[in-house]
C-alpha positions as CSV (number, residue, x, y, z in Angstrom):
1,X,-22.1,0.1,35.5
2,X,-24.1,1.5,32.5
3,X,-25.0,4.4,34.8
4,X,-21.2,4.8,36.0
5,X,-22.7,4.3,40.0
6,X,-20.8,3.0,42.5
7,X,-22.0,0.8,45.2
8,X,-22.1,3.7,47.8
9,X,-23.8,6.4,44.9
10,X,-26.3,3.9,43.8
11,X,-27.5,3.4,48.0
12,X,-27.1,6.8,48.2
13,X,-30.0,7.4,45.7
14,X,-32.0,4.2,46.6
15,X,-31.5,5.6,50.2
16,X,-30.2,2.2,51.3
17,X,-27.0,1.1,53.3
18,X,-23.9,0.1,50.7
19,X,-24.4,-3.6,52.5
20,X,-28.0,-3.9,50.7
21,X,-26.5,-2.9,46.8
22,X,-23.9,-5.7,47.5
23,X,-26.2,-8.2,48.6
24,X,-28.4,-7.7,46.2
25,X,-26.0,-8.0,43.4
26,X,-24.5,-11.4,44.9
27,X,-28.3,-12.7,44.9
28,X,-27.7,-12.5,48.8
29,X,-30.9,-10.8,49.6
30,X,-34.0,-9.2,47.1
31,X,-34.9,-5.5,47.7
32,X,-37.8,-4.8,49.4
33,X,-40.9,-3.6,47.3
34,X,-40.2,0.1,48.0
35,X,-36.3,0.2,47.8
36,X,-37.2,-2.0,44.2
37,X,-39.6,0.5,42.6
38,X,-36.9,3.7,44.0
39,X,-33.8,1.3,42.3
40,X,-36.1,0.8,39.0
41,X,-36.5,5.1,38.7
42,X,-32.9,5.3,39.7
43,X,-31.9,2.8,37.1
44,X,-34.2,4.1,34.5
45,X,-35.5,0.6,34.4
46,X,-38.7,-0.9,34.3
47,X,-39.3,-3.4,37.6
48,X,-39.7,-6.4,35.3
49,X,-36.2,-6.3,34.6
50,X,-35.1,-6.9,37.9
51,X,-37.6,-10.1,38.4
52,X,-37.2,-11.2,34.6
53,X,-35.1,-14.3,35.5
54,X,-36.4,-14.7,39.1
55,X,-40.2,-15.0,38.3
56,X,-42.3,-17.8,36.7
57,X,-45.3,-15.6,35.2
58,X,-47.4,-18.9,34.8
59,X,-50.4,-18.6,37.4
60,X,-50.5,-22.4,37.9
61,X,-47.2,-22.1,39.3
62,X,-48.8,-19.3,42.1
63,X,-45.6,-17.0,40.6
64,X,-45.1,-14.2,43.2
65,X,-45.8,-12.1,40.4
66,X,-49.1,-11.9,39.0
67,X,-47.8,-10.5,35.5
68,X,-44.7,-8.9,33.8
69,X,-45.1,-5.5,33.8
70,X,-44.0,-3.0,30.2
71,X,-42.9,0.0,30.5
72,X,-46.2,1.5,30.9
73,X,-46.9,-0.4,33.8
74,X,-45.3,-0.4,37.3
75,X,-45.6,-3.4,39.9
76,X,-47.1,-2.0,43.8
77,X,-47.1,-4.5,46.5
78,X,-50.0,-7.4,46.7
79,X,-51.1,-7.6,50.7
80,X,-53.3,-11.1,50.5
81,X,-55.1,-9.9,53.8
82,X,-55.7,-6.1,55.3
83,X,-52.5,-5.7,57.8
84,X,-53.0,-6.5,61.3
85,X,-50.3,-4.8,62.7
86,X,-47.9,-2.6,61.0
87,X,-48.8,-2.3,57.3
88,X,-45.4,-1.3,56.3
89,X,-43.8,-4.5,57.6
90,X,-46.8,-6.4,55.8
91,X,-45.7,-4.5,52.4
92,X,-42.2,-4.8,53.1
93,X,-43.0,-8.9,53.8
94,X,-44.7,-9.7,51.1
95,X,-44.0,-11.6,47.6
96,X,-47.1,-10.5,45.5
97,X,-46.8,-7.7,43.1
98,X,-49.8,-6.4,40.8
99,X,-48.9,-4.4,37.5
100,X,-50.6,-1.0,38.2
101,X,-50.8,2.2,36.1
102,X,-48.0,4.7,36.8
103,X,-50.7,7.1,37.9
104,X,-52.2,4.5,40.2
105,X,-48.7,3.8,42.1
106,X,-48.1,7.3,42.1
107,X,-51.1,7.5,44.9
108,X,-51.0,4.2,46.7
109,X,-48.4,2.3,48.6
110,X,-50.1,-1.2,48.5
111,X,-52.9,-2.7,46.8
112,X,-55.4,-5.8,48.0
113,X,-58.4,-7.7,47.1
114,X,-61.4,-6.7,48.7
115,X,-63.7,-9.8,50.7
116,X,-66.9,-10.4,51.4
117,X,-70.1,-8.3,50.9
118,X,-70.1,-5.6,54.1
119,X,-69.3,-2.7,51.3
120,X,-72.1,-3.8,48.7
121,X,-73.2,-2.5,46.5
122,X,-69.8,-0.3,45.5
123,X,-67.5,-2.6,46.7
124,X,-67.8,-6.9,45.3
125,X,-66.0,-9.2,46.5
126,X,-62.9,-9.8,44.7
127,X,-62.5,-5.9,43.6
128,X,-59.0,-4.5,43.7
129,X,-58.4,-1.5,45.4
130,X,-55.1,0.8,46.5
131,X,-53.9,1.8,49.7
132,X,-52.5,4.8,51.2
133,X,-51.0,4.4,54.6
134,X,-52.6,6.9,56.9
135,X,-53.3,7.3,60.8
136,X,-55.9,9.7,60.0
137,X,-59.2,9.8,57.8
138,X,-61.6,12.3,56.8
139,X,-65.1,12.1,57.1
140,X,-67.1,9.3,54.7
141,X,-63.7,8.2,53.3
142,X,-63.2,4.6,52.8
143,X,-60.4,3.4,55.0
144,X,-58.3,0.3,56.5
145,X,-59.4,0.2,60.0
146,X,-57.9,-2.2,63.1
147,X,-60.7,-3.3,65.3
148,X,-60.0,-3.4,69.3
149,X,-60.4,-7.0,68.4
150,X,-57.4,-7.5,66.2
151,X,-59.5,-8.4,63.2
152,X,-59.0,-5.6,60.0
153,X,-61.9,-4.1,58.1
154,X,-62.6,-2.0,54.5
155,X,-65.0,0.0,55.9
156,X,-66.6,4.1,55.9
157,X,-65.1,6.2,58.4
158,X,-67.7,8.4,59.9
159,X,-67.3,11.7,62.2
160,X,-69.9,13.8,63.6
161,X,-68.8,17.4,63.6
162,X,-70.0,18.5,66.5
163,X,-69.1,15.9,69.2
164,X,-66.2,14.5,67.0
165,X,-67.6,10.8,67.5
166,X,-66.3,8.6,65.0
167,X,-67.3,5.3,63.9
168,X,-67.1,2.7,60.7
169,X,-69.9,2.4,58.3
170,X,-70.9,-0.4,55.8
171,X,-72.0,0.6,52.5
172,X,-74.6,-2.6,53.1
173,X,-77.3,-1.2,54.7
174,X,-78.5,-4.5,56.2
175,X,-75.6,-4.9,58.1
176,X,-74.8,-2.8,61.4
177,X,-72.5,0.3,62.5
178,X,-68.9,-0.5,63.8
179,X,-68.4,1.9,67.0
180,X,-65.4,-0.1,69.3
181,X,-62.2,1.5,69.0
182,X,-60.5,1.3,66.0
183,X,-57.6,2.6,64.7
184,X,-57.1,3.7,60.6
185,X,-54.4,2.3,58.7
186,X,-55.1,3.5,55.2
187,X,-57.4,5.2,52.9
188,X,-58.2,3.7,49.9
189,X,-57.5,6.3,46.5
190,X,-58.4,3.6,44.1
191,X,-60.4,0.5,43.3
192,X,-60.5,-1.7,40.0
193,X,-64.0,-3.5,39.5
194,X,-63.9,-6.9,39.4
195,X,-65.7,-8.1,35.8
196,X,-67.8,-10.8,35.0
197,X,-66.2,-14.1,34.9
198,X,-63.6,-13.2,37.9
199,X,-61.7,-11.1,35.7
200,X,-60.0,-7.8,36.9
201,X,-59.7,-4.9,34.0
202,X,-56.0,-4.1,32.9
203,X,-54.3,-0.7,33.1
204,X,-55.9,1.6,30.6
């Protein structure tokens, strides 16, 4: 109303059906991550203020978000685990937001926690990092990789040259080459260091 939109002009610009506008303003369903952050830019809105009455920010609760976000911040979705299938059905699934800089959303489409120590010593566990989706990797780029076996992986893709072998490298030395089909689902384009005392840094 404030922006004189109609139903149909404001799922026009989201680039949703005028089915999804109406549900969402009857509470009937909640916009998916990426149709809430294209609604908040449409809106001229922060995405707080569409989860401000919907969200318990207390962390004992386990709130689906981790932390209102000002208007310097923007919320990206939270994957708990690397996506075994189709990433974009695990970003469209989830509940768990994380208040990002606007320059850090700008490059990723998801974010999650990194685990274990296979990517020591850049990677600890408990780091943040982003995600871009991608198919496709270039050569000692981190990335999101399926195994044959199902299982996902934060690993470095390698590719020799000349033969055009590729293969997934640990940054741990001790530990040994990946080289069974794989398949990349992302490329990591940022990572937030987890501080001493289990404490990630805020958005600078």
């Amino acid at each position: 109303m404030e922006k004189g939109l109609s139903q149909l002009e404001l799922a026009q610009a989201v680039g949703v059906a005028q089915t999804n506008v109406s549900q969402w303003e009857r509470d009937g369903a909640r916009p998916k991550p990426r149709n809430m952050r294209k609604l908040a830019e449409v809106l001229e809105k922060p995405v707080a203020y569409f989860l401000q009455g919907d969200v318990d920010p207390r962390p004992e609760t386990g709130a689906a978000v981790e932390a209102l976000v000002s208007d310097s911040t923007v919320l990206v979705p939270l994957i708990a685990t690397v996506p075994m299938g189709d990433p974009q059905e695990a970003i469209e699934s989830t509940d768990t937001f994380v208040r990002v800089t606007p320059a850090e959303a700008g490059r990723c489409d998801y974010a999650f926690r990194v685990v274990g120590s296979s990517m020591w010593p850049f990677f600890w566990d408990g780091d943040m990092v982003g995600v871009q989706l991608a198919e496709q990797a270039e050569d000692r780029q981190i990335v999101i990789a399926r195994l044959e076996s199902g299982d996902c992986t934060l690993k470095m893709y390698r590719q020799d040259a000349a033969t055009r072998e590729s293969w997934l490298e640990p940054l741990n030395k001790s530990l040994p080459k990946i080289r069974q089909d794989f398949v990349v689902r992302g490329v990591v384009v940022w990572i937030r260091k987890m501080l001493p005392g289990g404490k990630l840094p805020g958005p600078t």
